[in-house]
C-alpha positions in Angstrom: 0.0 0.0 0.0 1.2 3.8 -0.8 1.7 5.7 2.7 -1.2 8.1 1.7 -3.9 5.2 1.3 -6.1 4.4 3.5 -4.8 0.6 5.1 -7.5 -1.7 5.3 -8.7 -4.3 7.6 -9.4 -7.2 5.8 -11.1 -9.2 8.6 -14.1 -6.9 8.3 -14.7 -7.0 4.3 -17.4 -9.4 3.0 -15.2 -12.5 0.7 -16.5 -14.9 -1.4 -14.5 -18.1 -2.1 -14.4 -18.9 -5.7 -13.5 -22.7 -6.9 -13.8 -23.9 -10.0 -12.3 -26.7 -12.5 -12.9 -28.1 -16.1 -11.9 -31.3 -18.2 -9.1 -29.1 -19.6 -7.4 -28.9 -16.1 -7.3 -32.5 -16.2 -4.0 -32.0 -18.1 -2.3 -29.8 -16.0 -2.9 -32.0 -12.4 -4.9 -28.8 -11.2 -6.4 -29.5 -7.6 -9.8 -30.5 -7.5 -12.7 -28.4 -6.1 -12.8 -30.0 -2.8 -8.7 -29.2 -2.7 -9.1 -25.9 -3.7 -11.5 -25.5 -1.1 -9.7 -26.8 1.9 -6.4 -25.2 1.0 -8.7 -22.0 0.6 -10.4 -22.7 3.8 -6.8 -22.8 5.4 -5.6 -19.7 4.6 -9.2 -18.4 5.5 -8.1 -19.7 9.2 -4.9 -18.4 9.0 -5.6 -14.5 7.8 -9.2 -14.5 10.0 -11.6 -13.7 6.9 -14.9 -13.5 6.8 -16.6 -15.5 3.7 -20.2 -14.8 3.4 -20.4 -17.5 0.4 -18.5 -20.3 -1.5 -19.0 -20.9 -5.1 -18.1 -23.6 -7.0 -18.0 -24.4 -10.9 -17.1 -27.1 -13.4 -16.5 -24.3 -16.9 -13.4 -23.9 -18.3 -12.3 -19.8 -18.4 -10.5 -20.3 -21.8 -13.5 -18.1 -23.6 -15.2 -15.5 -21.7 -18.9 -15.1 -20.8 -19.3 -18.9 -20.8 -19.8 -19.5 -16.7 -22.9 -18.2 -15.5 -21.5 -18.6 -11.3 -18.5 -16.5 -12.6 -21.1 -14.3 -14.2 -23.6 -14.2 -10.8 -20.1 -13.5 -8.7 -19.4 -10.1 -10.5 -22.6 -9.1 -10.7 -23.1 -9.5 -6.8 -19.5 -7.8 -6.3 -20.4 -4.4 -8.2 -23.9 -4.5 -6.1 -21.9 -4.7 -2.9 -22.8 -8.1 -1.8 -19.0 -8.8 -1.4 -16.1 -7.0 -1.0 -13.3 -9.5 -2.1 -12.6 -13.3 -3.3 -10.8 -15.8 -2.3 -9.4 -18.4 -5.0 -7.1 -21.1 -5.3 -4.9 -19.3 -8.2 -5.7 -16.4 -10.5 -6.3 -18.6 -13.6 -9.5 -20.1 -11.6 -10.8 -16.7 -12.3 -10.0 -15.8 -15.9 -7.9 -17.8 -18.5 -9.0 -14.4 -21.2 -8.0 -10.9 -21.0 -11.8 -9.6 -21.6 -12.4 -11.3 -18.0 -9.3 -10.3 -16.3 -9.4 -6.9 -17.9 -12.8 -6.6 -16.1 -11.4 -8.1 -12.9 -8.8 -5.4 -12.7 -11.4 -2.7 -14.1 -13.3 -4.0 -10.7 -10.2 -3.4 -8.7 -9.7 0.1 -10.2 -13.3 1.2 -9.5 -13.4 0.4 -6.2 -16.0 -2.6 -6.5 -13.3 -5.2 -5.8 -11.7 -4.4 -2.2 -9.2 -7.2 -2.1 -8.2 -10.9 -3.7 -6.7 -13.7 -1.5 -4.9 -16.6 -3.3 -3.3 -19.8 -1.9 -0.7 -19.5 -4.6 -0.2 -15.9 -5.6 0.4 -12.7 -3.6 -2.0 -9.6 -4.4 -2.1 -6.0 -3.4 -4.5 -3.6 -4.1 -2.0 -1.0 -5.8 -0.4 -0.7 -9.2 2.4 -3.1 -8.8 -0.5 -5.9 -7.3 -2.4 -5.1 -10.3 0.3 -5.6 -12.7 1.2 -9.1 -11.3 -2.0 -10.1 -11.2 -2.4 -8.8 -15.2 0.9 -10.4 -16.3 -0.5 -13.8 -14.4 -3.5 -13.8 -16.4 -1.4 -13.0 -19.3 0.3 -16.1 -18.6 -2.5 -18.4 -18.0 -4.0 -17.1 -21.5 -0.9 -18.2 -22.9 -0.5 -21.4 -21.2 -4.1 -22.0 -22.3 -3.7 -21.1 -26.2 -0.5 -23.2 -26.2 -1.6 -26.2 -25.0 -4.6 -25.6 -27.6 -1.9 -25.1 -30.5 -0.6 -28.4 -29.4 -3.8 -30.7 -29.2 -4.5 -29.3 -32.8 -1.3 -30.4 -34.1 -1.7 -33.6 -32.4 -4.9 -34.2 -34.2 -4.6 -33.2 -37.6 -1.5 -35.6 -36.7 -3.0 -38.3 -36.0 -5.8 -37.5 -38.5 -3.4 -37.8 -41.3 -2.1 -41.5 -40.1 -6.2 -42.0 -39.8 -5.8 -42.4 -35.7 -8.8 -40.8 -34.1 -9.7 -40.1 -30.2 -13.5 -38.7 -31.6 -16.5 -39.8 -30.9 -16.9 -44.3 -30.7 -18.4 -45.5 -33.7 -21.2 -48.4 -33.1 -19.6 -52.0 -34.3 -16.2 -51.1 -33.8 -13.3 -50.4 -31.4 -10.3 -48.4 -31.3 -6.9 -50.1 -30.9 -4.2 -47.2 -30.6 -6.5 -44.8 -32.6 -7.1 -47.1 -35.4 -10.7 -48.3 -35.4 -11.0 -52.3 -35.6 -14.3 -54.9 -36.0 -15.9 -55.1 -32.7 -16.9 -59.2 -33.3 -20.7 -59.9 -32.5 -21.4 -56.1 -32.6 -19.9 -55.5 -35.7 -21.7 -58.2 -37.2 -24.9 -57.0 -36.2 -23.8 -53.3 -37.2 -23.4 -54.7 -40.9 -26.7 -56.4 -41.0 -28.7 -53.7 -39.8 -26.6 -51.9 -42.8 -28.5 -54.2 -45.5 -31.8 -54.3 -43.6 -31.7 -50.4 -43.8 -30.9 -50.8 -47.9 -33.8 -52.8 -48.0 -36.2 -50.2 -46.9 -36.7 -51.5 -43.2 -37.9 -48.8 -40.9 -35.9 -47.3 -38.2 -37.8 -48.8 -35.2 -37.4 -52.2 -36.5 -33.8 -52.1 -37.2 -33.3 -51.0 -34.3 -35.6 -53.6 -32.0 -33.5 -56.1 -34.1 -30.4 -54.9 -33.2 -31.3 -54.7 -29.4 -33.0 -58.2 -29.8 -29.7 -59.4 -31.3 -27.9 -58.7 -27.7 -26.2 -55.3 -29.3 -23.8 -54.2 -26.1 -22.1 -51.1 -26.0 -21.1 -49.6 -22.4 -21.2 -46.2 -21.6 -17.9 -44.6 -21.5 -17.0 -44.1 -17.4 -17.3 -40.7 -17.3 -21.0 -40.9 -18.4 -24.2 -40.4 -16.1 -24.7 -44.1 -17.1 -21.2 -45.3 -17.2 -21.5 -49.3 -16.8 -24.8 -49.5 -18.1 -25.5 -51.5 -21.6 -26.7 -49.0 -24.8 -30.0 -49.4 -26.1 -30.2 -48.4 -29.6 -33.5 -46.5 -30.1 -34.8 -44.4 -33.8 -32.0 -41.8 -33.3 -29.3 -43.5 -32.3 -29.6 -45.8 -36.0 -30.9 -42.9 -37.9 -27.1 -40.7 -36.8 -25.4 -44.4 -38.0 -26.9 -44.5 -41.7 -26.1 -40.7 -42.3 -22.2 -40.9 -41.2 -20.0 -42.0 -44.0 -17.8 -43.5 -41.5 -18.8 -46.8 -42.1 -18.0 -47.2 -45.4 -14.8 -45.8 -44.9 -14.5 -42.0 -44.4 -13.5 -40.5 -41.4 -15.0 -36.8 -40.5 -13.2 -35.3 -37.8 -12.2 -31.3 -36.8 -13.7 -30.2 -39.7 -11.6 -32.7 -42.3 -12.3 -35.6 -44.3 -9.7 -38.8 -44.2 -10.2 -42.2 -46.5 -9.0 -44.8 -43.9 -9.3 -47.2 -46.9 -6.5 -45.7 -48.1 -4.3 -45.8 -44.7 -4.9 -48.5 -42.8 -6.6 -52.1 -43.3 -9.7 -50.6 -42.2 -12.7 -52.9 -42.8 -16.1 -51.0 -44.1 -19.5 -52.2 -42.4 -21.2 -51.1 -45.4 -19.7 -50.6 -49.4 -19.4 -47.2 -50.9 -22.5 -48.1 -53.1 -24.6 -49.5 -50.3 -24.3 -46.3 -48.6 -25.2 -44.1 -51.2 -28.4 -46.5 -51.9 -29.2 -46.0 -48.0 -28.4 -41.8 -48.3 -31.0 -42.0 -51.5 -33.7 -43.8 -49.4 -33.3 -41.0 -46.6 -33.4 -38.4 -48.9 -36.6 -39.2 -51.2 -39.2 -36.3 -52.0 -42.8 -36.3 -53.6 -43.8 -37.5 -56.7 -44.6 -34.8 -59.2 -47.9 -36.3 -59.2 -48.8 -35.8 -55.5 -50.6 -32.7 -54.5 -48.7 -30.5 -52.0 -50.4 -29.2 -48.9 -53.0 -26.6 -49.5 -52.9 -24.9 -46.3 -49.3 -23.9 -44.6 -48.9 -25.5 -41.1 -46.9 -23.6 -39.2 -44.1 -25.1 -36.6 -44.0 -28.9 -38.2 -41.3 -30.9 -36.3 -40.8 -28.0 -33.7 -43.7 -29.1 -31.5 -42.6 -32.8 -29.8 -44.6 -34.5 -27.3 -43.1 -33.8 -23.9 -44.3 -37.3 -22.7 -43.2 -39.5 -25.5 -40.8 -37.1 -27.2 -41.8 -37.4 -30.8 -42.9 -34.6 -33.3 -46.8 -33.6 -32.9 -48.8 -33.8 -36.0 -49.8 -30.5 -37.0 -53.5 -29.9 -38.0 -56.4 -28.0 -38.9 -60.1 -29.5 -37.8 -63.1 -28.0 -38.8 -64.9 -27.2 -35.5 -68.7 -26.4 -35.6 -68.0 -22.7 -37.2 -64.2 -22.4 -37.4 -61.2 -24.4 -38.0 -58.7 -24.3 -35.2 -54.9 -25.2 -35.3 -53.9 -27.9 -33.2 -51.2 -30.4 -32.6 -51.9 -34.2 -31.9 -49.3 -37.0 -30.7 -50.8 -40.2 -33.0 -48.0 -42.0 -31.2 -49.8 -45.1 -30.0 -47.7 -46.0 -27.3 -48.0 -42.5 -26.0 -48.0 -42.4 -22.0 -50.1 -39.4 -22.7 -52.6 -42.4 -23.7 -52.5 -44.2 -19.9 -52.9 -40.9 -18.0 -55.9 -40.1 -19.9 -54.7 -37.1 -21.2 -55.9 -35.0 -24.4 -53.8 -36.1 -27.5 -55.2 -32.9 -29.4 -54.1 -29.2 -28.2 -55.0 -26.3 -29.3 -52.4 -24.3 -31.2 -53.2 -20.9 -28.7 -51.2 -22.8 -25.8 -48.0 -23.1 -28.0 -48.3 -19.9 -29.2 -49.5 -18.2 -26.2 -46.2 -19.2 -24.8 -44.1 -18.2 -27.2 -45.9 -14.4 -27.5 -45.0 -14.3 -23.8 -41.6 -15.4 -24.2 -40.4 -13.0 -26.9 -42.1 -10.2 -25.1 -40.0 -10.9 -21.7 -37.0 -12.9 -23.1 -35.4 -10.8 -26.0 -33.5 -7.6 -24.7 -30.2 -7.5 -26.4 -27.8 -4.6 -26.3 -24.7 -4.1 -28.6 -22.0 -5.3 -26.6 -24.0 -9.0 -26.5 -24.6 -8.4 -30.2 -20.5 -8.9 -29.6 -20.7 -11.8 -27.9 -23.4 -13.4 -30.3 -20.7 -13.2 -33.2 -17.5 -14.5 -31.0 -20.0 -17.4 -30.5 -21.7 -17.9 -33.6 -17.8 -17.8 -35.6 -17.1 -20.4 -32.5 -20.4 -22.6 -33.3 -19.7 -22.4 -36.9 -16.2 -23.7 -36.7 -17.5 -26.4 -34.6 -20.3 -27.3 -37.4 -17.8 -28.0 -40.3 -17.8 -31.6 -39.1 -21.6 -32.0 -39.2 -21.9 -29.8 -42.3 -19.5 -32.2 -44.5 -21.4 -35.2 -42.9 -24.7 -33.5 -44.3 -23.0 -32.8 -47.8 -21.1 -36.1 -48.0 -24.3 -37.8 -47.4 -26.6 -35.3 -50.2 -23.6 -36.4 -52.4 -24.3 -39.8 -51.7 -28.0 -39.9 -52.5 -27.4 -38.2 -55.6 -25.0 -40.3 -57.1 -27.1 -43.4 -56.3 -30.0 -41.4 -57.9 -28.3 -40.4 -61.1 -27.4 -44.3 -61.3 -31.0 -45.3 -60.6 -32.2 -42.8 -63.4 -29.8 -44.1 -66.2 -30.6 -47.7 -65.2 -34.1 -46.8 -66.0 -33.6 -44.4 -69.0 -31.5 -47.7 -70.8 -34.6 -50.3 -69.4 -36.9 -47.9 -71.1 -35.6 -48.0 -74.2 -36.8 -51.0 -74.4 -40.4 -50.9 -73.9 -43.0 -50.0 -75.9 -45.1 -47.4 -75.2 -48.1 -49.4 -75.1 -46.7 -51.2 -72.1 -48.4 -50.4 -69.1 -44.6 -50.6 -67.6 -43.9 -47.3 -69.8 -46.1 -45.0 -68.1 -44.7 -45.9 -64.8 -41.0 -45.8 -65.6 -41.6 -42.3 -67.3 -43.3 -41.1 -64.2 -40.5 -42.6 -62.1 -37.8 -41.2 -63.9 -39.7 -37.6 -63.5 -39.3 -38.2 -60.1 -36.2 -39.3 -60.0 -35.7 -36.1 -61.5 -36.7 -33.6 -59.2 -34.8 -35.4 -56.6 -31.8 -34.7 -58.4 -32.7 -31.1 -58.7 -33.6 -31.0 -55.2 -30.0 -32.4 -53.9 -28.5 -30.4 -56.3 -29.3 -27.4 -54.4 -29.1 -28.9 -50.8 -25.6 -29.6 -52.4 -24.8 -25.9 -52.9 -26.1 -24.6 -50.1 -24.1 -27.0 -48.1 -20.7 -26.0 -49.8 -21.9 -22.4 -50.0 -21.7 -22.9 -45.7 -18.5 -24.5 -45.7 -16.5 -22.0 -47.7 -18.7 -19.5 -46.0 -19.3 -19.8 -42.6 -20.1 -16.3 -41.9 -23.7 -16.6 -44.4 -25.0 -17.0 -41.3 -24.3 -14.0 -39.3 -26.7 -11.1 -39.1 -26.2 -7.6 -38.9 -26.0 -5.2 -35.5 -29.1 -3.6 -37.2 -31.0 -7.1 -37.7 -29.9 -8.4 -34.6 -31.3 -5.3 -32.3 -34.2 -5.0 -34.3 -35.0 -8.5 -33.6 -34.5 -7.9 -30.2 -36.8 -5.2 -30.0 -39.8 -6.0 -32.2 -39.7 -9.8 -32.1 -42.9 -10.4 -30.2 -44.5 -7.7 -32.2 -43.4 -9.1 -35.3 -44.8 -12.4 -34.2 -48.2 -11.3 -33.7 -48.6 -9.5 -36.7 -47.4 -12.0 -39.1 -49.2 -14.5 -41.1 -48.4 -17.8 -40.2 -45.6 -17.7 -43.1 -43.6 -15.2 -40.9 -44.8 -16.4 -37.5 -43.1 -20.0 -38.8 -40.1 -18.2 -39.8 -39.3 -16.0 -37.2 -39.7 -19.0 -34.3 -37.6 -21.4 -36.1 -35.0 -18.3 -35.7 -35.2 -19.1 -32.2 -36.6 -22.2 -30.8 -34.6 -25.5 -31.5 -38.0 -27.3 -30.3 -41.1 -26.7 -28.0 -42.2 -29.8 -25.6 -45.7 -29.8 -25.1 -47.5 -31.5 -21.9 -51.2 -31.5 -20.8 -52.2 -28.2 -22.4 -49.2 -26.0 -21.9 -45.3 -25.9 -23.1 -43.4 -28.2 -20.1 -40.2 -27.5 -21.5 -38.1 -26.1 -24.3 -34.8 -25.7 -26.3 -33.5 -22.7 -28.0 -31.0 -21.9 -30.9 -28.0 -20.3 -30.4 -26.7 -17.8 -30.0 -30.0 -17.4 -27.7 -29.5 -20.5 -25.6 -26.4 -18.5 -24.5 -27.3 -15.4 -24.4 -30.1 -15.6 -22.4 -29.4 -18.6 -20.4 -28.5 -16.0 -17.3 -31.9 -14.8 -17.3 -35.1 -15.1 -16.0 -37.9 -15.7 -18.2 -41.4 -15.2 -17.4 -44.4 -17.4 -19.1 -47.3 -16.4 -17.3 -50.3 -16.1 -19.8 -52.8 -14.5 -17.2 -55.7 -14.1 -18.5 -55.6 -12.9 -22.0 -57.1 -14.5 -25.1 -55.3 -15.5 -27.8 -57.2 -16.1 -31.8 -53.8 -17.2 -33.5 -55.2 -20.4 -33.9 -57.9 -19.4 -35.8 -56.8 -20.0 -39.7 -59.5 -17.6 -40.7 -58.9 -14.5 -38.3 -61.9 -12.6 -39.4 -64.0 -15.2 -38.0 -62.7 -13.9 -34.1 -64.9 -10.4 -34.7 
């Protein structure tokens, strides 16, 4: 302390002990939270401080405004709640300058008293602060090397076709290399040819759980030990990854593993484009398209069973209402006796309610939207050259499909009743070209792209602002459009929304605040297709 400020006495100030750890740490033989905590709780003894609260918190700091308890614990500083923290080290409090900026901004303004750390000596003047910047300058980069170095490693070990990614079902990995897992394997490769064949999802996979498929959850899993049981999704992720003929999609890259190792496909090349067709079929030309727009389809799931309500339109006595229905006939909606059909007012209702309280953006989260989107968007490469690998797929097995036909029909007369049918199916064979085509370009448009996706300052605070006015006034074209923006998916229980998921960068950015859903007692006509008929 200078000799003209005021000395304090830190047994009277307000502290808050701060622990926190991540799966990064792991490397680095950082103490655990419980370790942290006694060693904290030592000093605590030794120095006579008073600590009003301990917070605890499994984030890593590497990126800022990612910990909501970090978020909550300067928040309550700058209200006066505290008067100083207490922490392990100074990287348990910010691994990024923007965080340890603010924490020395705090310091400066007088909303931070004092820091105690087990491992690292602070005073509250300008030689404290500068220590305590240059040690946050050295956990930043501590943290960035060690992330230079696990990318190197990877693209690495990509290159010999070694991967530490996600298990793939049917195989095992033997120092990186993936190898047949026996039985499993076996019944990986069947449920490959039942899937060619046009079998449904649920059935392949009830086979494959009736065929003693066992895969254990890894140990670090909520159910580590327990056996895998391979439901709709689990199979319907398998026949989209081109994995299991041979290509490996990992970090954004795509590696042949045919062409490194003796890897052994579960599926051919050709298989797997027959099975990307089969998921990517459209219409006939023939078939008549919807007549009447119906908004939200596969956003509204049934919070009981889990599966995407059927969206509808029944003709009451005077009006037709929007509703959605679960058909699922194993519902447990169906043994509690509870309605099947809700009205379309209760989902929107909610969602009226929640853009009116939820959206309140400012320009410095406008920001943070776009250091998280670029983030989001680098971490989508993967699943975006899955998606196009896969469109590529089903094309090329079209294409193939459509010259078979074109030489078979050659040969037919065109008084054959087989002539009318192959014309119609090349036609629609066809369209589905056209269609992929464009999925196709959109896809690489994305990948070269990445920033499509972002969104103006101008488009991002307007949304903020006039969201749930927007969503009101809209037809049901725009209403449709404008949720999707925002809601991943709505769960719907008896008669109201029991839970939802949003898109990011929304998730994130409001996942600190509380958002009101009340209804009260107001009346709602959305669901009334022809809104004149509410006069």
């Amino acid at each position: 302390m200078y000799e003209d400020e005021e000395q304090i006495d830190i047994t009277k100030l307000k502290y808050v002990l701060y622990a926190r750890k991540s799966t990064e740490d792991e490397t680095r033989q950082i103490r655990s939270i419980p370790d942290q905590i006694a060693e904290c709780s030592y000093l605590i003894k030794q120095l006579g401080l008073n600590v009003v609260d301990t917070l605890t918190e499994t984030k890593s700091a590497k990126k800022p405004g990612e910990r909501t308890v970090f978020r909550q614990m300067l928040n309550d500083l700058s209200k006066g709640k505290y008067d100083g923290i207490i922490s392990w080290h100074p990287d348990r409090l910010a691994r990024n300058m923007r965080e340890g900026g603010e924490i020395i901004d705090m310091i400066d303004e007088k909303q931070i008293i004092d820091l105690k750390f087990v491992t690292h000596h602070f005073t509250n003047d300008a030689t404290g602060k500068m220590l305590l910047g240059m040690s946050f300058v050295l956990s930043k980069q501590y943290s960035d090397d060690l992330s230079q170095k696990v990318t190197r490693g990877v693209k690495r070990n990509l290159l010999e076709g070694k991967s530490s990614g996600t298990p793939k079902h049917g195989y095992v990995r033997e120092e990186g290399h993936y190898r047949p897992d026996g039985k499993n394997f076996e019944i990986v490769q069947r449920a490959w040819l039942m899937r060619k064949e046009g079998e449904h999802l649920e059935v392949i996979a009830d086979s494959m759980n009736e065929q003693g498929y066992t895969r254990m959850f890894k140990e670090k899993a909520k159910k580590a030990g327990q056996t895998m049981q391979i439901d709709k999704k689990i199979v319907s992720k398998m026949f989209k990854d081109p994995f299991y003929y041979g290509m490996l999609v990992q970090k954004g890259k795509l590696v042949d593993l045919r062409e490194i190792y003796d890897f052994q496909p579960a599926v051919s090349e050709d298989d797997w484009n027959a099975v990307q067709q089969l998921s990517n079929r459209r219409l006939k030309p023939t078939e008549k398209t919807r007549s009447i727009f119906m908004p939200l389809r596969h956003v509204v799931v049934c919070h009981y069973c889990h599966k995407n309500m059927v969206v509808g339109a029944p003709k009451g006595r005077t009006k037709r209402y929007l509703t959605y229905r679960c058909d699922y006939s194993d519902c447990p909606r169906i043994a509690q006796g509870l309605k099947r059909n809700i009205r379309g007012n209760v989902v929107f209702d909610f969602i009226y309610d929640f853009l009116a309280d939820g959206l309140n953006f400012t320009k410095e989260e406008y920001t943070q939207y776009n250091d998280d989107l670029m983030e989001q968007l680098k971490n989508r490469q993967g699943e975006l050259l899955v998606k196009l690998h896969s469109k590529q797929g089903a094309r090329k097995a079209t294409n193939s499909e459509a010259g078979r036909l074109a030489v078979s029909s050659v040969h037919i007369k065109e008084t054959d009743p087989r002539h009318k049918y192959t014309l119609e199916e090349m036609a629609r064979l066809n369209l589905q070209v056209l269609q992929l085509d464009k999925d196709i370009a959109r896809l690489k448009q994305l990948l070269e792209n990445p920033e499509r996706e972002k969104i103006s300052v101008e488009q991002f605070l307007n949304l903020s602002k006039n969201a749930a006015a927007k969503a009101k006034a809209g037809d049901v074209v725009e209403k449709d459009k404008l949720i999707r923006m925002v809601f991943l998916n709505l769960e719907l229980g008896d008669e109201k929304i029991a839970s939802y998921s949003l898109k990011e960068p929304f998730a994130t950015l409001l996942k600190n605040r509380k958002v009101s859903t009340g209804r009260g007692e107001r009346t709602r006509t959305f669901d009334l297709l022809l809104p004149k008929q509410a006069r």
